[in-house]
C-alpha positions in Angstrom: 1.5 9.2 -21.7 -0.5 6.6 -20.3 -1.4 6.0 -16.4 -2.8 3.8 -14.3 -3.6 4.3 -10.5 -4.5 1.4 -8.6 -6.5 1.9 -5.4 -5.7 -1.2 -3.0 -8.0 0.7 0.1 -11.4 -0.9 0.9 -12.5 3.2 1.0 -12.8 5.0 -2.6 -14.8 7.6 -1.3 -13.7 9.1 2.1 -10.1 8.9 4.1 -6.7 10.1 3.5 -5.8 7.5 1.4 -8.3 8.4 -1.3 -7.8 12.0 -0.4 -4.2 11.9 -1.8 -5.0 10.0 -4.3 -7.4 12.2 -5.7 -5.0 15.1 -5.6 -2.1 13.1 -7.2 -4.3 12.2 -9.9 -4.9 16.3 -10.4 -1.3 16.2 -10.9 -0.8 13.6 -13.5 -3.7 14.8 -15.7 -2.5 18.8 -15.2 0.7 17.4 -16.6 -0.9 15.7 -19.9 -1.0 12.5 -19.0 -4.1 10.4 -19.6 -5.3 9.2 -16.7 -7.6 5.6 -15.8 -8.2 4.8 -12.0 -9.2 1.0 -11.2 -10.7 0.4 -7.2 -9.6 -3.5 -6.9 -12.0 -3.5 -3.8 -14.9 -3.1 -6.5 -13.1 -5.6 -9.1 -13.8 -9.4 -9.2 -10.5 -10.5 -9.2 -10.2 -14.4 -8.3 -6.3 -15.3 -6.5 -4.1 -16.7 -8.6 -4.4 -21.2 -8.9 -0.6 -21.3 -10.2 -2.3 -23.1 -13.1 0.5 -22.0 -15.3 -1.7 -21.9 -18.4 -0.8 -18.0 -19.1 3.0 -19.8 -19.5 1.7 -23.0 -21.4 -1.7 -24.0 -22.8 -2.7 -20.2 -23.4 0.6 -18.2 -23.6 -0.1 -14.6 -22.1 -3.8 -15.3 -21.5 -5.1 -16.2 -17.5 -7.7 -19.0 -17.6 -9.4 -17.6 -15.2 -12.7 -15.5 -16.3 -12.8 -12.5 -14.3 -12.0 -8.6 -14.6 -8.8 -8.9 -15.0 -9.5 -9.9 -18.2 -9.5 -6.4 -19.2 -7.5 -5.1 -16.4 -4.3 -6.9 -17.9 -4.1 -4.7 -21.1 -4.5 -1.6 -18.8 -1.7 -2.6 -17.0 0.1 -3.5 -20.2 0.3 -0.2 -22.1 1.0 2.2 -18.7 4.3 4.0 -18.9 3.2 4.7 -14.8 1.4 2.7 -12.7 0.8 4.1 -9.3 -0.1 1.0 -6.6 -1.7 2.9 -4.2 -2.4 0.7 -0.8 -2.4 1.9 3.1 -0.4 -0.2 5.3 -2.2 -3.6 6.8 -0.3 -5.4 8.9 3.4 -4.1 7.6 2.5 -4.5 4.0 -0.2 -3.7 1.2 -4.1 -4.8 1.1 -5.1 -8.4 0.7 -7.1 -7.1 -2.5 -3.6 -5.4 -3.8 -1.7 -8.3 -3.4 -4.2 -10.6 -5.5 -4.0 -8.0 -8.4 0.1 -8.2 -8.3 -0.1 -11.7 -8.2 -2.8 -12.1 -11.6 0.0 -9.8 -13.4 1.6 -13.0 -14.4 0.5 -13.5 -17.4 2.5 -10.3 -18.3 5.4 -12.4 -17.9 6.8 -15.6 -20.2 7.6 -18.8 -18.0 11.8 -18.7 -19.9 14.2 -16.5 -17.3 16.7 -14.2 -18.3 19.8 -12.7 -16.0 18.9 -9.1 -15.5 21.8 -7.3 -13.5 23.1 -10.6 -12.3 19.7 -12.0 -10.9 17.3 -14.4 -12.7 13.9 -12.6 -14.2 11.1 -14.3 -16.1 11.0 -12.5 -19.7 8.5 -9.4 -20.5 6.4 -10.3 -23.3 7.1 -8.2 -26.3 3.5 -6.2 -26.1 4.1 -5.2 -22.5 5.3 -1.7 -22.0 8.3 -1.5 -19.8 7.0 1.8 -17.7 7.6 3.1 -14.3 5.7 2.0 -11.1 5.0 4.4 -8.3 4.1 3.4 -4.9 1.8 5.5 -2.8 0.7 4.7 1.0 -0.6 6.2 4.1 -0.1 4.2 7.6 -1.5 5.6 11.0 1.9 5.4 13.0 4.3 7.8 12.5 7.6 6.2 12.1 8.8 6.2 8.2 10.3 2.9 8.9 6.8 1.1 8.9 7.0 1.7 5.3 9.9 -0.3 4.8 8.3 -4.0 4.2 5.6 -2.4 1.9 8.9 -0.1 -0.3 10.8 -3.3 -0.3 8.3 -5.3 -2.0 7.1 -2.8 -4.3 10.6 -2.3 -5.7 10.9 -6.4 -6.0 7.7 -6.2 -7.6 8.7 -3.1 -10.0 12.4 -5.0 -10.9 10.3 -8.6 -11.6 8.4 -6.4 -13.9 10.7 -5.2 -15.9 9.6 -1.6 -15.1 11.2 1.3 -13.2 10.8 2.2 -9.5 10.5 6.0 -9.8 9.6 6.6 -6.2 7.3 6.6 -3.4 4.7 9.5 -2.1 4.3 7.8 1.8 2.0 9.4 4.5 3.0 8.3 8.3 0.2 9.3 10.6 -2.2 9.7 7.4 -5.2 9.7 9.6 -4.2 12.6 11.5 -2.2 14.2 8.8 -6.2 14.8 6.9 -7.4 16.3 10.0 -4.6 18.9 10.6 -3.5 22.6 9.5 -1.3 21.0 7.3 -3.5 19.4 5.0 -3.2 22.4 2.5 0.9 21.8 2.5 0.3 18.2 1.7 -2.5 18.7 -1.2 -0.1 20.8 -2.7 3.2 19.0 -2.7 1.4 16.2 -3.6 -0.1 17.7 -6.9 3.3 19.0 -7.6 4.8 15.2 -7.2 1.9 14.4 -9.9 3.4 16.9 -12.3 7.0 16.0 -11.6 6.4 12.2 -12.1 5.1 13.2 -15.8 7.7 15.8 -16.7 10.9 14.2 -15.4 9.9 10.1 -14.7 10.1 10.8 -10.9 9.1 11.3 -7.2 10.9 14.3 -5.8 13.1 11.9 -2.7 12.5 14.2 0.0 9.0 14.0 -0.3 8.0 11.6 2.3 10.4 12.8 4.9 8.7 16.5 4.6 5.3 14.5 5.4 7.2 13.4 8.4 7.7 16.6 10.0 3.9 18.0 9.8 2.3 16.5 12.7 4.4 16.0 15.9 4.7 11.5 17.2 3.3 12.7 20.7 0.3 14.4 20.0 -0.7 11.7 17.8 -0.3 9.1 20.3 -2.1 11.2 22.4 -5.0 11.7 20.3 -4.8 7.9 19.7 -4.5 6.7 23.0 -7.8 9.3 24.4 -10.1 8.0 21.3 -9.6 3.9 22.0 -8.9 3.9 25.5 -12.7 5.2 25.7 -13.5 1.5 24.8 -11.5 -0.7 26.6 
């Protein structure tokens, strides 16, 4: 089993984010599954020009002569890919959405009816997998998640491909920096496994990251750290 983890943070080194990642990625290869990782911060990935050539002049092929040249095929032959993006501004990373968007040429310009809404056709060489979304946001509320889950899953059903879940980390900052950090590395790992053996994300997972670190104290430690430079 093939996967692919996309990291859509500007940090591939240090933070929660990468943290998590890092551990989920633990998971998927203690399951068997053969594992690439691709940092879109470190890619040269132009935005798309809506040229339309991948539809017409050169039929699954972007003009454009960048690294998603050999990014596509990656993407192509995943049964999972993980997009794996912290919250900016109520949705993923600029760098993130650029990559979704040069996916394209994954697609044929004709439309279909899937369940009763209009889809552009996979091409025949594209794998229909699963896509897993994983995030970390620094408020607490679950709900800030919402925009980001909601266009994942348009994404994954545009894609032909399978939502099978989301791993999300409200108050991720803080979460790393808690007693509770061992709790999270290990369910974490565990989802990693899961994902491979059975094609899913356990659903109670995110609302068990919830519950580790209590709203106040991070608005607290929040409010004491930034109201030092105001």
């Amino acid at each position: 089993m093939k996967a692919l983890l996309v990291n859509g943070s500007p940090n591939t080194v240090r933070g929660m984010h990468v943290t998590v990642l890092d551990i989920f990625e633990e998971g998927l290869k203690e399951a068997g599954a053969d594992v690439t990782r691709i940092d879109v911060y470190k890619q040269r990935i132009q935005p798309c020009s809506s040229c339309f050539s991948c539809w017409t002049h050169t039929p699954g092929e972007c003009s454009q002569e960048d690294d998603m040249r050999t990014i596509l095929p990656l993407v192509a032959q995943s049964d999972i890919l993980t997009l794996a993006t912290p919250v900016y501004v109520d949705g993923m990373t600029g760098p993130m959405k650029t990559f979704l968007d040069r996916l394209t040429p994954l697609l044929k310009g004709r439309v279909e009816l899937r369940d009763g809404h209009m889809r552009h056709l996979v091409r025949e060489d594209v794998k229909r997998g699963k896509i897993v979304l994983l995030s970390a946001c620094g408020f607490a509320e679950l709900d800030n998640f919402d925009p980001l889950v909601a266009h994942v899953k348009a994404a994954s059903r545009n894609l032909g491909r399978e939502y099978a879940g989301e791993i999300l980390f409200p108050s991720g900052w803080f979460l790393r920096r808690s007693e509770a950090m061992e709790d999270v590395k290990g369910m974490v790992r565990s989802a990693g496994v899961e994902l491979v053996e059975t094609g899913r994300i356990p659903g109670e997972l995110s609302t068990k990251m919830r519950g580790l670190v209590s709203r106040d104290e991070v608005i607290d430690v929040l409010n004491a750290h930034y109201g030092k430079f105001e």
